[in-house]
N, C-alpha and C positions, 0 to 999 in steps of 0.2 A: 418209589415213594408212594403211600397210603393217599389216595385220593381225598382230597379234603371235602368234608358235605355241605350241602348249597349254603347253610349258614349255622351259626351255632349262638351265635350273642349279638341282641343289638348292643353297639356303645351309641347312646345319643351323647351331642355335644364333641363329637370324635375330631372336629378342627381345632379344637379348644388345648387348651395346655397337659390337663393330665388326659383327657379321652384320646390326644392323638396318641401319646403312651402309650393308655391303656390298651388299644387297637392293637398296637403294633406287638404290645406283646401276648396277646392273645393270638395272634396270627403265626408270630414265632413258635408258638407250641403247638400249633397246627389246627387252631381252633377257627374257622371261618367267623367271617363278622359283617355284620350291613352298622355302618355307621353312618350318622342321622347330625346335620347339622345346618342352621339355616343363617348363618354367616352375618349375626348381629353383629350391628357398629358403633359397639360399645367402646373397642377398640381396634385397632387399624386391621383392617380386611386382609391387605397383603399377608399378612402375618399367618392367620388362618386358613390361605389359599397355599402358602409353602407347606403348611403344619400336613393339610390335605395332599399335596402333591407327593409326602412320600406315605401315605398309603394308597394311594392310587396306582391301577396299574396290580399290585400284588395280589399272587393267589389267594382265593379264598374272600377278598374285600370288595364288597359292595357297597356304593354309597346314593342316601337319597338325601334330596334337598329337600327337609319339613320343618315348618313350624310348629314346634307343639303345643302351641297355646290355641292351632285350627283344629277344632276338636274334631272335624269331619277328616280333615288330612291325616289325622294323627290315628284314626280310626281303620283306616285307608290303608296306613303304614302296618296295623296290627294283623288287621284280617290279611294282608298278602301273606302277613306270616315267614316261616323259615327258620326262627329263630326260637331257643328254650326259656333261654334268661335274657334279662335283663340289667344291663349296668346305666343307669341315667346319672348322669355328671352334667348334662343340661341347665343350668340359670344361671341369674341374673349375681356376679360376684361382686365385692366390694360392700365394705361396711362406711366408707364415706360417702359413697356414690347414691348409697339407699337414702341420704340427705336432700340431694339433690333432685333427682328423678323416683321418689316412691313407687310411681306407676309401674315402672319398667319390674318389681322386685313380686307385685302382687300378678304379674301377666304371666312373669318366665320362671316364679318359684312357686305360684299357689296355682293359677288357671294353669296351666302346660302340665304341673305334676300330678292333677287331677285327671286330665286328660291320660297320661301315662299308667297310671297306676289302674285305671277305666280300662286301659288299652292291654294289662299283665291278668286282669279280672276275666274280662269275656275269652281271651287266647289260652286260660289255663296256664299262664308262665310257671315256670318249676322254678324259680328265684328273681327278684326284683334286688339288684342292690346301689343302693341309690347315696349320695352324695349329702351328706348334710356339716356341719363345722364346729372348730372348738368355740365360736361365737357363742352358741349354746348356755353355755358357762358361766357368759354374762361377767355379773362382777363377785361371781365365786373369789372366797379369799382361803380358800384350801388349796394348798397346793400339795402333791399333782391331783390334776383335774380327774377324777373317777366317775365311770356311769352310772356309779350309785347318788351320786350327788344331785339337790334340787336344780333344774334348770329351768326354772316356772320365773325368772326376774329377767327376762334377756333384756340389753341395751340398748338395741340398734333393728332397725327393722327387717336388717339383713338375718340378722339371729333370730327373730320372731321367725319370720318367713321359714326356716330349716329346720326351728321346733316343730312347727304346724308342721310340717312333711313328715316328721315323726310321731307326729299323736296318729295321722291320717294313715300313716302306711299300720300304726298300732290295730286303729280299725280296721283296716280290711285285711288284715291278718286274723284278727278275731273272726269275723263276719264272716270269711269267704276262706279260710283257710291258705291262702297266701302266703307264700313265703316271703318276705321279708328283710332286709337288712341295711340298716344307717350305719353312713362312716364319716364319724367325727374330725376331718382332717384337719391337722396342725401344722399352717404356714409351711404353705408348700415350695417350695421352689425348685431348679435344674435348667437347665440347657431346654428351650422353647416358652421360656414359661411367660407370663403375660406382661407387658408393658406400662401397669397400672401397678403392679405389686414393687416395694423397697428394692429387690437386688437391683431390677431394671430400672429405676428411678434412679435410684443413688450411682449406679455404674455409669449411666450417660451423664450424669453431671459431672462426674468426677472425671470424665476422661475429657471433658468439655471445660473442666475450671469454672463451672460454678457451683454456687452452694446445695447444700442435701437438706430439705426440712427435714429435723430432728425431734419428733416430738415429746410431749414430757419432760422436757429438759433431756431426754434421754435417756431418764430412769424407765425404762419398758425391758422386758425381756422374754423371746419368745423360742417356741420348740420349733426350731425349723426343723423340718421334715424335708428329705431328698425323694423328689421325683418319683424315682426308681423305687424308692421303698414305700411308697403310697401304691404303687403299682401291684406289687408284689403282693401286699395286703388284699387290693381289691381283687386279683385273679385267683388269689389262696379261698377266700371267706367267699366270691363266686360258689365254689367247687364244694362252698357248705350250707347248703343253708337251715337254718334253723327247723329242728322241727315240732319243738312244744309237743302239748299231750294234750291231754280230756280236760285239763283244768286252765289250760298255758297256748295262747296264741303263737305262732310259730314265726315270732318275732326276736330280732336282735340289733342292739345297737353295741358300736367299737369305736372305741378311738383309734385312730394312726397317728404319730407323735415318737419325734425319737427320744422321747424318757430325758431330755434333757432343756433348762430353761435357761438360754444365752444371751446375756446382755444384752441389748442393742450397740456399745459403743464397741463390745467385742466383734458383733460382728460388721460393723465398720474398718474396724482397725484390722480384719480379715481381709475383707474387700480394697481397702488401701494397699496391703500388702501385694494383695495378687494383680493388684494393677498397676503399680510404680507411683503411685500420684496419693497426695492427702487429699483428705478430703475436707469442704470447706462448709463448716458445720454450723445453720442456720438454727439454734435450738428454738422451739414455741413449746408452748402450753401443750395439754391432751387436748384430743379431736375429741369433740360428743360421739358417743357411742363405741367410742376406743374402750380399752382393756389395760392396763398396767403391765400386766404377765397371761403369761398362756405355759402351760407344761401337764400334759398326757400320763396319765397312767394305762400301761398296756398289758397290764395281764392279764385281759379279756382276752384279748386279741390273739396274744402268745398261745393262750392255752388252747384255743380253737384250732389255731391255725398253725404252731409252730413256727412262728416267724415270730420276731420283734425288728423295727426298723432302728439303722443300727449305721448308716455313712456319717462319718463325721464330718463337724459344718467346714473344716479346711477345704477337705475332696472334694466334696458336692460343691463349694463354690468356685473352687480351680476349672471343674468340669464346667460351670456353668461363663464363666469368664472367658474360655477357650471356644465355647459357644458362640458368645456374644463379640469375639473380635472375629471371627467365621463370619458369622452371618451379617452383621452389620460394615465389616472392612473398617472394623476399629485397628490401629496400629499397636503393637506391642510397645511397650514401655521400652 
């Protein structure tokens, strides 16, 4: 077997839901990785120390414990070097939680993504590709969502915050010739994903018997996107990055989005299904800063990259169910 070289990609945020993914399959294709995470308690630690535990240990994976919002640590972490690209999946998620704690959203999406993008500048990185959301979108009423579309109204501070990392990575792509690249995800979900997001909400209540706050009445409907194919995306558009010309910064923004907009109650009555139990459905009003619908247009993507994400929401949530009685010793129905 081809010895693998001391490092090839940071993934920061690599404890996290899609970075520990994204690691792990980078690592499968033989590509070495130092990933970077400083085990915010946003939400439950254990969680992020499992996520780490299975990349630990495996060839090719290094991991440092940094904050990127210590601009001297983060400095620190660039000049050791080893690494060409960059995949930062790093901040502060949640578009209700940006209600509550704003601070937390301008530390770990504006201060740490500065420091990062600081840290792809002075290192010469050959690709930065970096994490941003269909939040974007705002209260776009075209549906599906295209990157041709205005996203200058966002709702929530969470969507300001992932803008700005796209005007910011815009400049320094112009500026400093940088490569470049935002990935618009669309409602992520699979097997480790975060305890803060609907599958995980609604699955412990329902296997608990009590109610699922359902917002909107329930009228919402979104592009969930399977794990895997968020993944896929990020390691394909990696392996591209943009390269502009004499007139054109060497910038690119993509959606990920399975091309498809699913009820909410659909996908309930999915999650009902694969777990033997109804679910007891507390309808309210929208959340400020919510969205009605979300749905991807991907022929940015496709054409780059030759992929379109494509698991249907049954699979992806069977997988993610079979997960969730695994890791937690939920009982089968």
């Amino acid at each position: 077997m081809t010895a693998l070289p001391p490092a090839g990609v940071l993934v920061t945020g690599c404890a996290g839901f899609i970075g520990m993914h994204t690691a792990e399959r980078f690592l499968a294709q033989g590509v070495a990785v130092i990933g970077v995470d400083d085990f915010d308690p946003y939400y439950a630690v254990t969680l992020k120390e499992a996520r780490l535990a299975r990349l630990a240990g495996r060839p090719g994976f290094r991991f440092a414990r940094v904050d990127l919002a210590d601009a001297g640590a983060t400095a620190r972490l660039f000049a050791d070097g080893g690494f060409t690209r960059v995949v930062h999946l790093a901040a502060q998620p949640g578009v209700r939680y940006s209600l509550v704690n704003p601070g937390a959203y301008f530390t770990n999406n504006l201060t740490a993504f500065g420091h990062v993008i600081e840290g792809c500048r002075h290192a010469r990185i050959a690709h930065l590709v970096y994490a941003s959301s269909s939040s974007v979108y705002g209260a776009n009423h075209t549906l599906p969502f295209s990157e041709d579309q205005s996203v200058d109204h966002p709702v929530s501070l969470y969507a300001a915050t992932k803008k700005a990392n796209e005007l910011i990575a815009h400049s320094y792509s112009h500026l400093y010739r940088l490569p470049t690249t935002g990935l618009r995800f669309f409602t992520v979900y699979g097997p480790w994903g975060r305890p803060d997001m609907a599958p995980m909400l609604f699955t412990k209540a329902i296997l608990a018997g009590e109610p699922i706050r359902v917002f909107n009445n329930g009228k919402m409907r979104r592009d969930f996107t399977y794990v895997d194919d968020i993944v896929e995306g990020i390691v394909r558009v990696a392996a591209k990055p943009p390269g502009g010309g004499e007139d054109s910064a060497p910038y690119a923004v993509y959606n990920i989005g399975n091309h498809e907009a699913v009820e909410l109650e659909t996908f309930i009555a999915t999650l009902e299904r694969l777990l033997g139990r109804p679910a007891i459905r507390d309808y309210a009003p929208m959340q400020p800063g919510d969205v009605p619908a979300t749905y991807a247009a991907i022929d940015r993507l496709a054409a780059v990259t030759g992929f379109a994400p494509h698991t249907p929401l049954g699979e992806g949530l069977a997988r993610f169910v079979a997960w969730y009685r695994q890791y937690y010793g939920a009982p089968a129905a």
